[in-house]
C-alpha angles and dihedrals in degrees: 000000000000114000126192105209118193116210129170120234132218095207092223118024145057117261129193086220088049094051088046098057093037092048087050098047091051086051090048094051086047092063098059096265125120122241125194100191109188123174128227129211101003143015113277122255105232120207108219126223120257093244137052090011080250118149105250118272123260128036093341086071093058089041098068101072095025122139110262119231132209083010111215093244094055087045090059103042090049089047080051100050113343094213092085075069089088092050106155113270098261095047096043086057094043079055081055102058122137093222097048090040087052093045088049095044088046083050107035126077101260092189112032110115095191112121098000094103103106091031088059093044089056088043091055087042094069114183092017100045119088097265096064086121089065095047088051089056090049091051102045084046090058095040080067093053118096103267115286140216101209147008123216118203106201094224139348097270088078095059087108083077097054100073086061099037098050092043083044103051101022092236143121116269122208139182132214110216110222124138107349115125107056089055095056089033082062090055116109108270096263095053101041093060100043085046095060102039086058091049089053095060090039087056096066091064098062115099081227152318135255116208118191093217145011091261098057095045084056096049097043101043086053106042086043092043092237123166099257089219086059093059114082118207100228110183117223105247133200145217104228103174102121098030126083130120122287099193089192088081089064134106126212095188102055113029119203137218105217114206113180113188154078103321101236145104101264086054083053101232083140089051094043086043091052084050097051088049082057088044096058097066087060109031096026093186098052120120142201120223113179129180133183161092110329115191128192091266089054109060099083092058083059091045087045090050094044090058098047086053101052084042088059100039095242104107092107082067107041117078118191100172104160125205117020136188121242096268090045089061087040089063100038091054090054093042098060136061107210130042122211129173094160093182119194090219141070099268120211099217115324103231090195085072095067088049094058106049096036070065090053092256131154120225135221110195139162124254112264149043118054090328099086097053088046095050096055087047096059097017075214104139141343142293117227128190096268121251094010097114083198097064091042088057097054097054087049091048093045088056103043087054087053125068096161102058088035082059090051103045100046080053093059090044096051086050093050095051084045099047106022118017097047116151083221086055093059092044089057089042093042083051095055095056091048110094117174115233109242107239117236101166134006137299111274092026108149089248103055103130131096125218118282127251 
């Protein structure tokens, strides 16, 4: 098959959503199937390998110097006054380039919902929102590909393309669901609402939906209206080739709570570090060691932390490193002995999981989200009532007094990555759910949608 599959970038940091479509688009390729990965809005951010500094191999590869559509500064100006929609050809793709796109997205608040509300309901319009112009360009970019099989939207909130894509190449158009809720959930009230109830008629144009847990399939399929039988669980799945434990890098005087995430409070770093605060008066020597994205808005919740730590006396065991490359995480995966993201929302998936135990590491997680259904999956780690950082204390104490149990459990975490959440596992499952549209007339006829799930 060859699959076009549409991701958004961030222009300068590493996303879960990012790593998942890339790792998927690799699996695919692997199979014998070709992948043409672009990326929307901004460059992608591309994790390199842990040896050799060299991009990973696949489609990643390709995407890192692949054109951007629907580039983030056109996407403003034409939100702004649609008319910028019609530049001239040669300004509309300086507006494009990879370089000015990356300084305004290192410079720019990624995460910040306030004010995108009517950017993200024309976005979800598609066609009849103000940044039509954008979507043309897209179409008239995949008409020129080699015919294609199949089309993956990143995420729902993309659904505004499918009505033109799949008119325009004559082929079925599908959506992963992962994350999307809590972002339009932050919008202000008007738009939220408006938001979701486009998205819900959008939706029903899709050929099907790919949800990356069972959480997700069941909230989606409830807040879009969707059939619940029309929404497939895909588990995210993960090349662990060069992971695995090294239980050298350990060390057994001075255990360590891992946390790999955005550092921020929605991930829940303030609430893990409440929790290791509570975790020194029983296991003195512990230590927190805690890696990620940092954004702009996060930096004073590690200024803040990094004063509470040298209040307390504690800085010498309290790591906070920020970003990290792929064989510092590497290494800080196979240098702690608990793992913790106790995120405060509802998560999709947690890719990071999937991280930690392909490391042999066991998990403490809140209940809720994606993670119940993960961790019964796996039986690698323990729920904990979610935002109670005592709670919290006492799993982790609980682990780092038990060597044996934590033994067990990173086991069966390293057999569950290796048998069940494969990269290679939700290509095959993802295969099986694409069925090509017989085509009956030609690319760009007027009729060219399926029914909806």
């Amino acid at each position: 098959m060859r699959i076009l599959q549409l991701t958004p970038g961030t222009g300068t940091f590493l996303c879960g959503s990012c790593l998942r479509d890339n790792a998927l688009a690799q699996a695919l390729q692997s199979l014998g199937h070709e992948v043409i990965l672009a990326p929307l809005y901004l460059p992608f951010a591309l994790e390199e390998r842990a040896a050799g500094g060299e991009g990973l191999p696949g489609p990643s590869a390709l995407a890192a110097s692949a054109p951007v559509h629907m580039g983030g500064i056109n996407m403003y100006l034409q939100q702004k006054l649609p008319l910028l929609g019609r530049l001239p050809r040669f300004l509309h793709d300086r507006l494009d380039a990879p370089k000015l796109l990356r300084f305004v997205a290192r410079h720019a608040s990624m995460t910040d919902t306030h004010g995108l509300g009517p950017m993200v309901l024309s976005m979800v319009r598609g066609e009849e929102g103000r940044q039509r112009a954008e979507l043309e360009r897209l179409v008239e970019w995949a008409r020129e590909l080699p015919q294609l099989d199949a089309v993956l939207l990143s995420n729902v909130m993309l659904a505004g393309l499918a009505r033109e894509l799949s008119s325009a190449l004559g082929c079925p158009v599908y959506t992963t669901l992962q994350g999307e809720a809590p972002f339009l959930d932050a919008l202000d009230a008007r738009h939220r609402e408006l938001c979701w109830r486009a998205l819900s008629e959008r939706a029903r144009e899709l050929d099907g939906c790919f949800a990356v847990s069972r959480y997700t399939a069941d909230l989606m399929s409830a807040r879009l209206g969707l059939a619940p039988d029309r929404v497939h669980v895909i588990w995210n799945g993960l090349d662990a080739a060069d992971f695995g434990p090294l239980p050298e890098l350990r060390d057994p005087a001075r255990p360590a709570i891992g946390f790999l995430a955005r550092m921020c409070r929605d991930k829940g770093l303030e609430a893990l570090f409440e929790a290791f605060v509570r975790v020194k008066q029983a296991v003195p020597n512990a230590r927190l060691v805690a890696a990620g994205v940092v954004l702009a808005e996060d930096r004073p919740l590690l200024d803040e932390l990094a004063r509470r730590a040298r209040a307390l006396g504690i800085e010498g065991d309290v790591e906070l490193l920020g970003p990290v490359s792929r064989e510092e995480k590497l290494r800080l995966l196979r240098r702690v002995d608990v793992f913790s993201v106790p995120a405060t929302y509802g998560e999709s998936f947690g890719l990071y999981l999937l991280e930690a135990w392909a490391c042999g590491l066991p998990v403490v997680q809140p209940r809720h989200g994606a993670f119940p259904e993960l961790l019964e999956a796996t039986g690698a780690g323990v729920l904990v009532q979610p935002d109670e950082p005592e709670a919290l204390a006492t799993a982790l104490i609980g682990l780092l007094q038990d060597p044996v149990r934590r033994e067990r459990m990173g086991a069966l975490g390293v057999a569950a990555v290796r048998e069940r959440f494969t990269a290679a596992r939700m290509a095959r499952e993802l295969l099986e759910r694409l069925v090509p549209r017989e085509r009956t007339q030609e690319p760009g006829a007027a009729s060219g949608r399926s029914p909806g799930p």
